[in-house]
VEXPAKOL-559433 format. One record per residue (C-alpha): residue in three letters; z, x, y. Coordinates in steps of 0.2 Angstrom, whole numbers, padded with zeros to 4 digits, always signed. Layout:
<nodes>
alaZXY
...
</nodes>
This chain:
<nodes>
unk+0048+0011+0004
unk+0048+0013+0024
unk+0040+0028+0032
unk+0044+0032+0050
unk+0032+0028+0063
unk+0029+0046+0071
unk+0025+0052+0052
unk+0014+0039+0048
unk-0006+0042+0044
unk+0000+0060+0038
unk+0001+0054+0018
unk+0020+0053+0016
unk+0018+0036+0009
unk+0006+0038-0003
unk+0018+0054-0010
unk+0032+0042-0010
unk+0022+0030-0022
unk+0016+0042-0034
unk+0032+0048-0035
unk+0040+0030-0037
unk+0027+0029-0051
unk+0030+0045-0059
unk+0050+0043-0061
unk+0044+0023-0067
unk+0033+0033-0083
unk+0046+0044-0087
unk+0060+0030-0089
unk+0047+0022-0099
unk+0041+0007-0088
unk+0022+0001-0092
unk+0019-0005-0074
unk+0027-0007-0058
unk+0028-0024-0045
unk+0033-0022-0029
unk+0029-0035-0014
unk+0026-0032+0005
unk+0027-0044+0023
unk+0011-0050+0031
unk+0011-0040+0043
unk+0012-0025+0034
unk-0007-0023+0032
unk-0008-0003+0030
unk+0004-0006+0016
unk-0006-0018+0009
unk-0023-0007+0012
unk-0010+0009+0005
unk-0007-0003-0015
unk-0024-0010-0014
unk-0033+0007-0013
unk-0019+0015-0028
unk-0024+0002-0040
unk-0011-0011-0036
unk-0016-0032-0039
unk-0010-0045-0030
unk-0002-0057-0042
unk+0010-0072-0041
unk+0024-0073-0032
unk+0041-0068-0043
unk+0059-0066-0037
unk+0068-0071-0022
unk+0064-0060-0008
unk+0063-0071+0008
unk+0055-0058+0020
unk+0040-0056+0006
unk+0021-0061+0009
unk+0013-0052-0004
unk+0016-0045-0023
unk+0009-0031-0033
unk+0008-0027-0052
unk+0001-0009-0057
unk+0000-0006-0074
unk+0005+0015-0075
unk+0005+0016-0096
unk-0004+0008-0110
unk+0005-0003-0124
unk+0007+0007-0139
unk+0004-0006-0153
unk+0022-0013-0160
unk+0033-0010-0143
unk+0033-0022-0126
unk+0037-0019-0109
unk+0049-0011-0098
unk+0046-0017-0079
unk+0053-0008-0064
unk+0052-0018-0050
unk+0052-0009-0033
unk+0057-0021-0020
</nodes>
């Protein structure tokens, strides 16, 4: 997710998120991960603030710092999880 600098500090990214998370419910996911760079520190405050954990580090990605996990639905008894994974 990138937002331009001039339209920072305006809310575009925190629409973006909700919409990443609403389009993640309706294909089903249960949560969503996503990681960020160190210097990235409003995108950081931006996950932190929306209910996203620093967890461990998964996956490959050389240029991350930082990893999220948000859980966005509840386990229903009897099915497991489908993951989206926003990188």
């Amino acid at each position: 997710m990138f937002v331009r600098p001039d339209a920072r500090g305006e809310g575009g990214a925190a629409v973006l998120l909700d919409a990443a998370e609403d389009i993640a419910r309706r294909l089903g996911a249960h949560r969503i991960r996503l990681n960020t760079r160190q210097d990235l520190v409003e995108a950081r405050r931006l996950y932190a603030l929306r209910g996203y954990a620093e967890i461990a580090a998964y996956g490959d990605d050389p240029l991350a710092d930082h990893w999220f996990e948000k859980r966005i639905r509840i386990d229903p008894p009897g099915l497991t999880n489908t993951d989206i994974a926003l990188l």
